[in-house]
Structures are given as structure tokens and as C-alpha cells.
N, C-alpha and C positions, 0 to 999 in steps of 0.2 A: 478199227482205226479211228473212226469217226467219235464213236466212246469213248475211246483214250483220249484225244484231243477236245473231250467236252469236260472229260475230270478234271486235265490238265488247267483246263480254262476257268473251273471251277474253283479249282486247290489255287493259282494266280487272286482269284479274284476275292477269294477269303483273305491271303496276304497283305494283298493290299488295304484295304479295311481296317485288317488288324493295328498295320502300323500307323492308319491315318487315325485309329483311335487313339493309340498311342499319342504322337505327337499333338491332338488334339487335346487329350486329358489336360494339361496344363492353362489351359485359355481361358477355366473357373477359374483356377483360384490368381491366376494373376487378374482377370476381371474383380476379386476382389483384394488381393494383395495391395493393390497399386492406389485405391479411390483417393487417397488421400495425397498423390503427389499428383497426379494429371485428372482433367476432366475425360468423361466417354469419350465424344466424339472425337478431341484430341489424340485419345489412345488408339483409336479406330483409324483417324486419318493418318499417322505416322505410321502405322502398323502396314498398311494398303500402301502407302507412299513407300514403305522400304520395300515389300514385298514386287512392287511394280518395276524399281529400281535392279533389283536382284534378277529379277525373270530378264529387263530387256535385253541383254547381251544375248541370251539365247533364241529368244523369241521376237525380236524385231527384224528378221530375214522374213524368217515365215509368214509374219503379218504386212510385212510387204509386198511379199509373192501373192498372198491371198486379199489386197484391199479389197478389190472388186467380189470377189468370196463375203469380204464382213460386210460391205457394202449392201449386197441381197440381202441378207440375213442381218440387216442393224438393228430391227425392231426386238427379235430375238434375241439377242446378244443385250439390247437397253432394260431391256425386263428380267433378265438373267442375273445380268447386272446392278441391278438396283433391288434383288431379294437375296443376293448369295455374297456381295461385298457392302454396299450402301447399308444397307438396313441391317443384315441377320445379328453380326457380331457390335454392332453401336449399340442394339438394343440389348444383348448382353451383358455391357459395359456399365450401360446406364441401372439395371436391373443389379448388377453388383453393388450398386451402393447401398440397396436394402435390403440384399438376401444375402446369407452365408454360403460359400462355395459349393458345400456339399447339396443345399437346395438347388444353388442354382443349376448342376449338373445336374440332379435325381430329375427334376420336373423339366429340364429343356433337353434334357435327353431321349425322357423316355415318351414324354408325348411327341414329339416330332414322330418319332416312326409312325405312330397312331395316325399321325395326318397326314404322312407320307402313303402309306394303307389307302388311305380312303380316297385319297387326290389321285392317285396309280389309277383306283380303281373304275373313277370317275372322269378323269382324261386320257389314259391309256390303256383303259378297256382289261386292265388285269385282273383277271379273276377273282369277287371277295366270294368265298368260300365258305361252306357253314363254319368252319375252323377256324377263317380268320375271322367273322364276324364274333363267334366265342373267345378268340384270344382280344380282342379290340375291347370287349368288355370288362374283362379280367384288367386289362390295361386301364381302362379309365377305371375302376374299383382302386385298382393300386394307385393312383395319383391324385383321387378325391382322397385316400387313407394321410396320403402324406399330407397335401392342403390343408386337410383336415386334423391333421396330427395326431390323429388316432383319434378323437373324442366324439361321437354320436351327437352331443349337443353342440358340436363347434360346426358340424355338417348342417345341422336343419338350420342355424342359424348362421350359415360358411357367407362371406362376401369375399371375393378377391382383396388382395393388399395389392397394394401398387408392383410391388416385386413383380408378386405373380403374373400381373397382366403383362410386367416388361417383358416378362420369362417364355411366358406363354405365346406371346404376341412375336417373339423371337423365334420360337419352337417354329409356327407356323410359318416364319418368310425361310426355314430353313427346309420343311418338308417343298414348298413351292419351288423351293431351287432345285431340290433332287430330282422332283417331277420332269421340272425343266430340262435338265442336264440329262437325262434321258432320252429326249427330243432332240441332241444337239443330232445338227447335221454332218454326218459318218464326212461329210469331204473337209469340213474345218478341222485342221491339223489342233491337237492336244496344246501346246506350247501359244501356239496364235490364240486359240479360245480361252486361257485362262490370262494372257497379257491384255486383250481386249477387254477384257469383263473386269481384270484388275482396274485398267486402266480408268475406265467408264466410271468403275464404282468410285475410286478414289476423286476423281474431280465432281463426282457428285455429290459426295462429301463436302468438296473443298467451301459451299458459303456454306454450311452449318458451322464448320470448325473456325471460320471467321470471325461468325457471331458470339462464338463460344469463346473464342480466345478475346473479345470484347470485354464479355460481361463475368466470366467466369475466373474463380480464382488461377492464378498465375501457374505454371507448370513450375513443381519444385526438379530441376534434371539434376542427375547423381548418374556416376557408371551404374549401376544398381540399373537403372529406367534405363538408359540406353541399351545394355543389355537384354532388358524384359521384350522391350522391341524389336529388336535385332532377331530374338528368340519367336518371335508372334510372325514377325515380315519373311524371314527364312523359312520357317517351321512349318509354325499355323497356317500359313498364306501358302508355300509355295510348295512344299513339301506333300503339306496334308492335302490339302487341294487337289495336283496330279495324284495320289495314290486313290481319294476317294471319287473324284471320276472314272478313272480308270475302274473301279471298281465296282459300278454303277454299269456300264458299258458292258460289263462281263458276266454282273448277277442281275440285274434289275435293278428299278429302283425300292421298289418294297424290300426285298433280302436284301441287300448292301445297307436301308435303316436299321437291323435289328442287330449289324455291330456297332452302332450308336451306343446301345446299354454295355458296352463295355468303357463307355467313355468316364461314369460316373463312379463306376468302380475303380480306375486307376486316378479320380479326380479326386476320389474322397478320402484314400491312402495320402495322397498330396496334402487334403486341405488340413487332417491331420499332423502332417510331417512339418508343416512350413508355416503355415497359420494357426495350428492350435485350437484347430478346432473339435469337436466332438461327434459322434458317430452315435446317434440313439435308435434304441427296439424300433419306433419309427420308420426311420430310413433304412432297416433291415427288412421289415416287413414288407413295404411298398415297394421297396427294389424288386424282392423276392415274388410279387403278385406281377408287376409287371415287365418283368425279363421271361418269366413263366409264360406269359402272355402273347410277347411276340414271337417266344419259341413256338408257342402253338397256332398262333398267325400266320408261322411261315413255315408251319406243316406242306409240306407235298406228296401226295399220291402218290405209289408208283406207277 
């Protein structure tokens, strides 16, 4: 019985992942669809502002039943807060204005697990394995190929572009928050912890997107952009969020990253279909090294 109820919990917890890739695959290419009508933070702060909007009818009981619950636990919940709303998806946004979608999914995809791996294994004591330490190389092989864009001389003389460090620097407040989310306290109800964390992120947002709607060009709004919103704040935010907690809660945090690398692959269908963009030997080969990679990262014994 006890087997049954662990497959059960297993086969849940693959679902959810699955769909939260899903509706997550779209958040490349509108991070690059869009640069040209809104700035990042802008797009970042509407997107958390609808999403926070959306959640409170269901979630503002709960977070009043539980203040003194977020009360203990604020510290938790501000740090939470400020790697998985504030920061992950701004730097995104900001990284889409010089990388092409399908980068920016290939490399904020598939390194994140990598540092989700090693942060697991480093604050929550999860096992690195000789199998995950051989899939995490394989994985970096595959992401200097693509950095590198296949050329031998482009590596020994590689420096980051700005993309990448946005990309990269994104990757890792996004492994941080998985870590995190791992951590959350079993008595904070699901609904209350992600209205809280929305909530937090979004006003600590709010004086960046000030500054930015100062100095930065003007938002061009079209039903077009309202919808892209609507779609990020529902979707991306509220949707994909409960299913990849949830998901985290039932696989780990290490296994619940490695359906990550399905994000790039319904991202790069996308940036082909709508942006027009191209798909090179490149981005075949480094997918192929490391999705390879954290399949064998997240090898388990029987």
C-alpha cells in the first residue's frame, strides 16, 4: 500500500512539472516578443501585480488566518521573495533584449538545474553521487558548447556578453528559490505562501519600476500587451507557480529541476512559430549534452 501511495505521489508529481513547463515555455519568447513595447521591470511589475491581483480572492482568508504563521517565518518568506518574484523573471526580461529566445531558454534552463544540483546538495544535505557529479559535467560541456557556439577558438578566447551574465545570473536566483521552496514550512498553507511571496515581490519591485517608468521609453499598450500580461500574471505566475511547488514538495528539489529542460524545447517550437526564429546544429547539440546530463544526475539506485 505504502508503494502504491509513493508511485501515486510520484506519477502527481511528474504532472505537475510537466504542466508547469508547459505554461512556462512561453515566458522566453514573450521576454523577447515584447522589448520593443515595454521596458523589463515594467513587464515584471504588471505581470506580479496581476498575478497578486488574481490569487487574492482565494488567498487572502488563508493569509489572514495564518499572519502570525508569516509573521514567524518573514525572514523566509523576504528572501524567498526577492529570488523567485523580485529578481528571477526582471532578469529575464532585461536579458531578452540581447539574446534570442531560444538562447535565452537553452542556457536559463538548463543551467539552473545544475545549480539547483549543487545548492540541494550543499544546503540540503541531498546526495551528489558519482552519477550526478558525471551528469553536472556533461551539463556544463553542453552549455560552454552552446556559449561557445560550437567553435574551439570562441572557448579559449569565451568572455561572457551581457545576455549571458543576465541569463546566467537569472538561472541562479532561480535554482535559490527551488532550494528554498523546499524549506517552505509543511504548516504555511500553498495559497497563503505564494500570495505572500507574490505580494512581497511585487512591492519590491515597485521603486525600480518608478525609476524605470522615469527615465525609460514610454510603454507602447495595445490589447496585444494586455493580453501578454494577463497571460504571464494568470499563467506564468499563478498557475505555473502552484503546480511547480507542488511539485518540488513531492519530487525534491533536484528532480522536479530536470523538468526544467523540457521548457526549452516547447520554447524553441514557440520562438520558431511566432518570432521567426531559427533553430541551428548548435542548439541541437548542447540541448542533447545536457538534458543527457541531468538524465544521468538524476539517476537513482534501486
Amino acid at each position: 500500500m505504502s508503494q502504491q501511495y509513493n508511485q501515486q505521489e510520484l506519477l502527481k508529481g511528474i504532472v505537475l512539472a510537466v504542466l508547469a513547463t508547459i505554461i512556462w515555455s512561453g515566458n522566453f519568447v514573450v521576454a523577447r516578443g515584447v522589448i520593443h513595447e515595454i521596458p523589463p521591470v515594467s513587464l515584471a511589475f504588471f505581470r506580479w501585480t496581476t498575478g497578486t491581483l488574481i490569487l487574492a480572492p482565494f488567498a487572502l482568508k488563508h493569509s489572514i488566518e495564518q499572519k502570525e504563521l508569516n509573521k514567524e517565518h518573514w525572514k523566509y518568506l523576504l528572501i524567498v521573495s526577492i529570488f523567485g518574484i523580485t529578481v528571477y523573471n526582471t532578469l529575464i526580461y532585461v536579458a531578452g533584449r540581447y539574446l534570442p529566445a531560444v538562447n535565452l531558454a537553452l542556457i536559463g534552463t538548463t543551467s539552473s538545474p545544475i545549480m539547483s544540483i549543487i545548492l540541494a546538495g550543499i544546503f540540503l544535505k541531498e546526495k551528489l553521487t558519482k552519477l550526478r557529479v558525471v551528469g553536472i559535467v556533461i551539463c556544463i560541456i553542453g552549455i560552454l558548447y552552446l556559449l561557445s557556439r560550437g567553435s574551439w577558438e570562441r572557448l579559449m578566447g569565451f568572455h561572457f556578453s551581457l545576455g549571458d551574465a543576465w541569463i546566467l545570473a537569472a538561472a541562479f536566483t532561480f535554482a535559490v528559490y527551488n532550494v528554498m521552496v523546499r524549506k517552505k514550512p509543511a504548516t504555511i498553507h500553498p495559497l497563503n505562501f505564494l500570495f505572500i511571496t507574490f505580494l512581497i515581490g511585487t512591492l519590491l519591485l515597485a521603486p525600480a519600476f518608478v525609476i524605470e517608468h522615469r527615465y525609460a521609453a514610454p510603454i507602447k499598450w495595445s490589447w496585444s500587451l494586455a493580453g501578454v500580461i494577463l497571460y504571464l500574471g494568470a499563467g506564468n505566475s499563478v498557475l505555473s507557480f502552484l503546480f511547480w511547488n507542488a511539485s518540488i514538495s513531492k519530487l525534491g528539489a533536484g528532480r522536479t529541476a530536470l523538468f526544467g529542460n523540457l521548457i526549452p524545447i516547447f520554447s524553441s517550437i514557440e520562438a520558431v512559430l511566432f518570432l521567426g526564429e531559427s533553430i541551428q546544429a548548435v542548439h541541437w547539440i548542447s540541448g542533447i549534452l545536457v538534458i543527457g546530463g541531468l538524465i544521468i544526475a538524476n539517476i537513482r539506485k534501486p
